[in-house]
Backbone bond lengths (Angstrom), bond angles and torsions (degrees), N, CA, C in turn:
res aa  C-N    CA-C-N  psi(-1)  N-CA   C-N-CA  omega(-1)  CA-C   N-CA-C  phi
1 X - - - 1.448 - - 1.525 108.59 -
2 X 1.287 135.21 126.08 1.249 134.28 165.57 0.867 116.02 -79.09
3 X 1.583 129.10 -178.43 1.377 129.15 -151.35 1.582 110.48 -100.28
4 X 1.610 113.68 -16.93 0.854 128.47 167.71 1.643 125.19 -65.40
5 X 1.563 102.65 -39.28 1.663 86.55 177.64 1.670 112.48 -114.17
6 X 0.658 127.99 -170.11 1.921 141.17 -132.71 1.418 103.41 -140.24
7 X 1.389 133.95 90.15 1.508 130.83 171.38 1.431 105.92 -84.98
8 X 1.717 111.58 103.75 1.473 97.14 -171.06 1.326 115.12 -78.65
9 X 1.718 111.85 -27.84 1.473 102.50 164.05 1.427 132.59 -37.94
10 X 1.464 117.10 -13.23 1.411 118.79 179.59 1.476 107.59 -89.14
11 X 1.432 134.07 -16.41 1.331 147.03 -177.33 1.639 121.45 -66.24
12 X 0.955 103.99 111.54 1.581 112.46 -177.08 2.085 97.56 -48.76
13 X 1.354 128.36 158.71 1.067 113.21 -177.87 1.700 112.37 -74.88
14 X 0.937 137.28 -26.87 1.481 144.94 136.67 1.447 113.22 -0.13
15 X 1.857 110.14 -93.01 1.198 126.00 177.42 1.604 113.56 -36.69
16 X 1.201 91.93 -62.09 2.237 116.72 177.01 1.603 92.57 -29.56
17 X 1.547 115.52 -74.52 1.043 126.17 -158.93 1.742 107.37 -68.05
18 X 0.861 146.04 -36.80 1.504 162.23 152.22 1.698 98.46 -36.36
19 X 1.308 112.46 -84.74 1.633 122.89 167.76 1.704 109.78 -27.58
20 X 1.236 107.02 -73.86 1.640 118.97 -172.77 1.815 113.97 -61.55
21 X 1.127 109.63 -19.16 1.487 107.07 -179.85 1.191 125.02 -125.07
22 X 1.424 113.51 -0.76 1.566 129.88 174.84 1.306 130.35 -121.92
23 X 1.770 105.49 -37.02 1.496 93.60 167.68 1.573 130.36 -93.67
24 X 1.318 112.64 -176.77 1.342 116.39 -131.29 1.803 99.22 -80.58
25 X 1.330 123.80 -27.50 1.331 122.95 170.10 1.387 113.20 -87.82
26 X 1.211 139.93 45.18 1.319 146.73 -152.62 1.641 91.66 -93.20
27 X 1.797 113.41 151.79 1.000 109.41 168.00 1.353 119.71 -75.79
28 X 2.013 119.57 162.52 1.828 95.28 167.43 1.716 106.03 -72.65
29 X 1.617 94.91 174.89 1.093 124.83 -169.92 1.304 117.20 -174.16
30 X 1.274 121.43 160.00 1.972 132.09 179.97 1.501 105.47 -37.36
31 X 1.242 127.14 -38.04 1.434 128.04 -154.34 2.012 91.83 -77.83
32 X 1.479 99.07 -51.30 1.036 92.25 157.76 1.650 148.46 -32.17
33 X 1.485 102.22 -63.61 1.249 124.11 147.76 1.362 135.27 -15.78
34 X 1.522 105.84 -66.69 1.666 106.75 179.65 1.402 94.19 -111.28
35 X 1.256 134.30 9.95 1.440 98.08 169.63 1.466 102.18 111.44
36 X 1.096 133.89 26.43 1.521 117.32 -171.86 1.471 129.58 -118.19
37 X 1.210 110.10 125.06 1.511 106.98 -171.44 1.589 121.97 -91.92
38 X 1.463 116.44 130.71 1.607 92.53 176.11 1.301 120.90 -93.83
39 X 1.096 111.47 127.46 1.466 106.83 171.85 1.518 129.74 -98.12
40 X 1.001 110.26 -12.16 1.818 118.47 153.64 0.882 133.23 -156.03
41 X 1.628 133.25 134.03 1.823 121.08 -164.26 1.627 74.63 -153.56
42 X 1.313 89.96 113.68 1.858 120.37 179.75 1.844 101.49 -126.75
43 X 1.482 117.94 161.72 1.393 112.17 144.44 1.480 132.71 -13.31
44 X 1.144 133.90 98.84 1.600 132.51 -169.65 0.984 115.66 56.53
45 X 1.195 161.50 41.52 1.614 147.83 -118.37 1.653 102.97 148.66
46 X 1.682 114.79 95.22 1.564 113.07 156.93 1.611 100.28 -113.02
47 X 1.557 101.36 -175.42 1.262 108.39 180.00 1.581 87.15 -169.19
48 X 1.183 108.26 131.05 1.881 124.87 163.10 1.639 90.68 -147.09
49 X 1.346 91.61 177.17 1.516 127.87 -156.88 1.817 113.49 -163.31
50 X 1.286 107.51 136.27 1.350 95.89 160.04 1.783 104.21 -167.03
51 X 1.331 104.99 -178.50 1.400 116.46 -153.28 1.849 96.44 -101.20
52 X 1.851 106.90 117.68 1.567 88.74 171.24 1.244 112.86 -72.64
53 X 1.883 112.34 173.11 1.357 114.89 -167.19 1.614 98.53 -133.74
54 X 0.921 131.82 -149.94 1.575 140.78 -168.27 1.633 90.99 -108.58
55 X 1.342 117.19 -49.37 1.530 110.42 173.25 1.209 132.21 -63.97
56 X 1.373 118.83 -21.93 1.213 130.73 131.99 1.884 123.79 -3.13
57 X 1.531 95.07 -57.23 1.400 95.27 -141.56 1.554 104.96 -71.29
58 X 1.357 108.55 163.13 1.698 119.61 168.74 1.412 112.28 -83.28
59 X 1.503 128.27 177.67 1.494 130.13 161.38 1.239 115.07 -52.59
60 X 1.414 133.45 18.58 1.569 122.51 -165.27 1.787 90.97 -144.37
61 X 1.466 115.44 -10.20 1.684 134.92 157.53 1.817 97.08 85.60
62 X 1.185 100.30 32.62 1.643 90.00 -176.68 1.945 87.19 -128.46
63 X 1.399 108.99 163.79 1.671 126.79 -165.08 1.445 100.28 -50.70
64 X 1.669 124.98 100.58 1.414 124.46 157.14 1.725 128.72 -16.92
65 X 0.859 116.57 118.13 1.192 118.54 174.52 1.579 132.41 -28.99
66 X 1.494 92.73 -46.59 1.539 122.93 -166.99 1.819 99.89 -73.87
67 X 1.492 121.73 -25.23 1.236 128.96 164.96 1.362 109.00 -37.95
68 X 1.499 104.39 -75.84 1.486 130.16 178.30 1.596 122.18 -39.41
69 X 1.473 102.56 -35.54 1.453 123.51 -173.90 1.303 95.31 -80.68
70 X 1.323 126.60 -22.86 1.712 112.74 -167.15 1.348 103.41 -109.48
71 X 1.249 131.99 -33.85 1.733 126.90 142.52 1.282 107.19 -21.95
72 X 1.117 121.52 -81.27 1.087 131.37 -155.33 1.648 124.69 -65.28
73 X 1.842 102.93 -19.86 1.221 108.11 167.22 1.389 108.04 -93.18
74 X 1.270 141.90 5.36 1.158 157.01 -134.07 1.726 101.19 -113.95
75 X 1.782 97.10 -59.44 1.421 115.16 -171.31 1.692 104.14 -86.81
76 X 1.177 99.91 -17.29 1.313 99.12 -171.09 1.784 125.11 -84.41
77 X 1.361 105.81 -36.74 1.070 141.13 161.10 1.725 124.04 -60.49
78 X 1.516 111.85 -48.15 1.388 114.10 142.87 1.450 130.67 -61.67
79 X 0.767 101.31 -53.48 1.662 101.15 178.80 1.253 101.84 -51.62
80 X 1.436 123.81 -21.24 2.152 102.47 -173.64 1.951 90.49 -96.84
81 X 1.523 110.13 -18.44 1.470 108.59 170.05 1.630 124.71 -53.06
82 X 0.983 90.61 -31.69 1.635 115.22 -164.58 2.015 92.05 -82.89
83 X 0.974 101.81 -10.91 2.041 89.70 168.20 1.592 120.19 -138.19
84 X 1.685 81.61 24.56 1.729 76.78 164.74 1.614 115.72 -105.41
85 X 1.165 127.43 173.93 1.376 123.98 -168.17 1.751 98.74 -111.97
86 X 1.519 100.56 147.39 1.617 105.12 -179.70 1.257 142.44 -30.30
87 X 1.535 136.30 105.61 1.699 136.26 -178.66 1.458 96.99 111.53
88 X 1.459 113.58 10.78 1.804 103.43 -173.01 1.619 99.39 -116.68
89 X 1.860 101.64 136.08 1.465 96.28 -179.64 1.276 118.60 -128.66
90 X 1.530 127.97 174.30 1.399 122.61 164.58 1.202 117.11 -179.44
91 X 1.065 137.45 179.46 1.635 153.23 -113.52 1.625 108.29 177.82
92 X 1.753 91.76 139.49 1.120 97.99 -167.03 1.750 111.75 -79.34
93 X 1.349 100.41 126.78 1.455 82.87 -170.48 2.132 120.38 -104.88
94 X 0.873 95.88 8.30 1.746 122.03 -173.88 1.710 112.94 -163.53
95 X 1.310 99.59 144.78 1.331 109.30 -165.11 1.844 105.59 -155.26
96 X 0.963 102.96 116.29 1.588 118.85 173.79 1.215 115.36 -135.68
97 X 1.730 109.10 127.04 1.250 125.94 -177.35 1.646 105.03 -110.25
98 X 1.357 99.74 139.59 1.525 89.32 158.96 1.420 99.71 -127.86
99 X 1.490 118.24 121.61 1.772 109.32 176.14 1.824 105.40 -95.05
100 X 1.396 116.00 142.50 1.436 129.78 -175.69 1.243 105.18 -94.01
101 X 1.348 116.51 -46.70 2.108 111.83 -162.06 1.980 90.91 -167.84
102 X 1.492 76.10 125.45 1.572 86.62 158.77 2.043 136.24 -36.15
103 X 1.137 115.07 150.07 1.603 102.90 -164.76 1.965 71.56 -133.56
104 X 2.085 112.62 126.27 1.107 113.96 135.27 1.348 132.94 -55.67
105 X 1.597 112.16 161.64 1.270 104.15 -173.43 1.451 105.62 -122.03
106 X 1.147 94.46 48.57 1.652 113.69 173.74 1.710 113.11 -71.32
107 X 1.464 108.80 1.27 1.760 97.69 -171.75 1.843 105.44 104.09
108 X 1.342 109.33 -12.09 1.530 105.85 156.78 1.232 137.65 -38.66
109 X 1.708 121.56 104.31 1.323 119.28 -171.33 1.818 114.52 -57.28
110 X 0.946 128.90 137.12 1.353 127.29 153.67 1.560 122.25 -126.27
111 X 1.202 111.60 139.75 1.218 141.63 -160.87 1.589 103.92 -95.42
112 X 1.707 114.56 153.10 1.468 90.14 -172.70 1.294 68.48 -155.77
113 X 1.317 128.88 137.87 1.638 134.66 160.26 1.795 122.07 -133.34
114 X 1.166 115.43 127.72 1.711 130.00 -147.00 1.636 94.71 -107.22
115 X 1.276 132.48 115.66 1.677 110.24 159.71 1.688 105.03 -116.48
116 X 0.730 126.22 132.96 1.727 129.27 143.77 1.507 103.28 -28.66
117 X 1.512 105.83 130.51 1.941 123.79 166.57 1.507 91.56 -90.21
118 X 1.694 99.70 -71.95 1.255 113.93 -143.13 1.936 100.46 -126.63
119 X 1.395 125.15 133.05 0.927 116.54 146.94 1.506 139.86 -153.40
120 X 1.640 122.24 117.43 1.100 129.34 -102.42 2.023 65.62 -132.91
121 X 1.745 97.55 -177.18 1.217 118.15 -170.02 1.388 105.22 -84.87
122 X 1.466 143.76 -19.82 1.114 159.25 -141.84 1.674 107.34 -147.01
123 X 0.920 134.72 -49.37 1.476 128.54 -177.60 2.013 94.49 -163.94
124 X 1.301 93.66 161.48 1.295 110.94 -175.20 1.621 107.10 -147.45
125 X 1.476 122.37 156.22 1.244 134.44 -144.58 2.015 87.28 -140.38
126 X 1.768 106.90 136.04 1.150 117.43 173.56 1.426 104.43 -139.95
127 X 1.250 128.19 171.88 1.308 146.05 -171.75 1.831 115.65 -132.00
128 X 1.220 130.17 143.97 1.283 121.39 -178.58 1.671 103.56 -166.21
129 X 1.286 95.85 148.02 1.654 112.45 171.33 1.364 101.99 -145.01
130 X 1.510 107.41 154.82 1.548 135.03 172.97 1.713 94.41 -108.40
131 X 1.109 114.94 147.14 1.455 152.38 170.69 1.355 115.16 -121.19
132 X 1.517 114.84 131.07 1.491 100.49 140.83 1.346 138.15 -94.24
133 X 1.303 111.29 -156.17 2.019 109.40 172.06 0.987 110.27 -65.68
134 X 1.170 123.62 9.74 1.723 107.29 -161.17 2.281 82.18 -127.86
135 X 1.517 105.37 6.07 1.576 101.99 -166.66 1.661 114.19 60.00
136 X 1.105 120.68 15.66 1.930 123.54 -177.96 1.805 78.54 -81.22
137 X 1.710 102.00 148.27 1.514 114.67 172.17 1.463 92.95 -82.72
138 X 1.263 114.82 137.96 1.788 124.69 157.54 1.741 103.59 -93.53
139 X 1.774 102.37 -53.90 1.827 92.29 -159.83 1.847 83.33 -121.61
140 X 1.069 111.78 161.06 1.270 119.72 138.56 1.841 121.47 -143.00
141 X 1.406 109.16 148.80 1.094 100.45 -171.34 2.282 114.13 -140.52
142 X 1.422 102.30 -176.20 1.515 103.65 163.75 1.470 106.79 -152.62
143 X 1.215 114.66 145.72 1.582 129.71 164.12 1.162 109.40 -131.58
144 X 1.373 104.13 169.59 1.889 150.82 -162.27 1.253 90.97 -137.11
145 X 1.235 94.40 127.77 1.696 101.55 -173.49 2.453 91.10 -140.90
146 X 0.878 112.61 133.50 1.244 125.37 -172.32 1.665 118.28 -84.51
147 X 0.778 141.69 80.17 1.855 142.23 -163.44 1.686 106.71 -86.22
148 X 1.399 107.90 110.84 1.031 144.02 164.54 1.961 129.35 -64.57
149 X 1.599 87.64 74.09 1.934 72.83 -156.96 1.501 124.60 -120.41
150 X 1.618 85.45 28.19 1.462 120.81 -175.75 1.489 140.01 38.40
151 X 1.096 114.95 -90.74 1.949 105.68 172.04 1.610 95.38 -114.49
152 X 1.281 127.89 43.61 1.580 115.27 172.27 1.702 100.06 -88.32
């Protein structure tokens, strides 16, 4: 491998995730999509954020649900990325939202933070809530996420 190119299979899921969502030749992706910035991806532990928009909105013109739902699978799903070790994969396999209070889509920042509960040889368990600027909970949620780690 030269020094020039990047075997991500060699990347702890940490690094991967650091590499894949921060640096500057990064592939696209969702984060892309709506807008989302990360602001920390540590051991068990992500955090993105992003700004609602008018497209955003639901039939009732306030931040779609499904926004919230993808934050939240977003941070949640990284954060169990962030402690697996290199060539190992997985998928979210359960997803529960609970939403608290509507979010306008006036350009309101929301906050979304993911931790690891549990993570086991076979599936692993995370936790997540959205915040707004004001720190009021909008969503909170948990997933089951399935780890893929083949003939080890």
């Amino acid at each position: 491998m030269s020094e020039t190119t990047l075997d991500l299979a060699e990347l702890s899921g940490l690094e991967l995730l650091r590499t894949a969502l921060t640096g500057t030749n990064r592939p696209p992706s969702i984060v892309d999509l709506l807008g989302m910035d990360i602001e920390e991806l540590e051991y068990g532990k992500a955090v993105m954020a992003l700004r609602t928009r008018p497209d955003f909105a639901n039939p009732l013109g306030t931040t779609h649900g499904g926004i919230c739902a993808t934050l939240l699978d977003s941070v949640m799903a990284c954060a169990v990325h962030t402690t697996l070790e290199a060539g190992i994969g997985y998928t979210t396999l359960e997803l529960k939202v609970n939403y608290i209070r509507s979010a306008p889509t006036d350009g309101q920042r929301l906050t979304a933070t993911g931790s690891t509960i549990h993570v086991g040889r076979t599936t692993a368990t995370a936790e997540g809530q959205v915040v707004d600027e004001q720190g009021r909970l909008i969503a909170h949620a948990t997933t089951t996420c399935v780890i893929f780690r083949g003939n080890r």
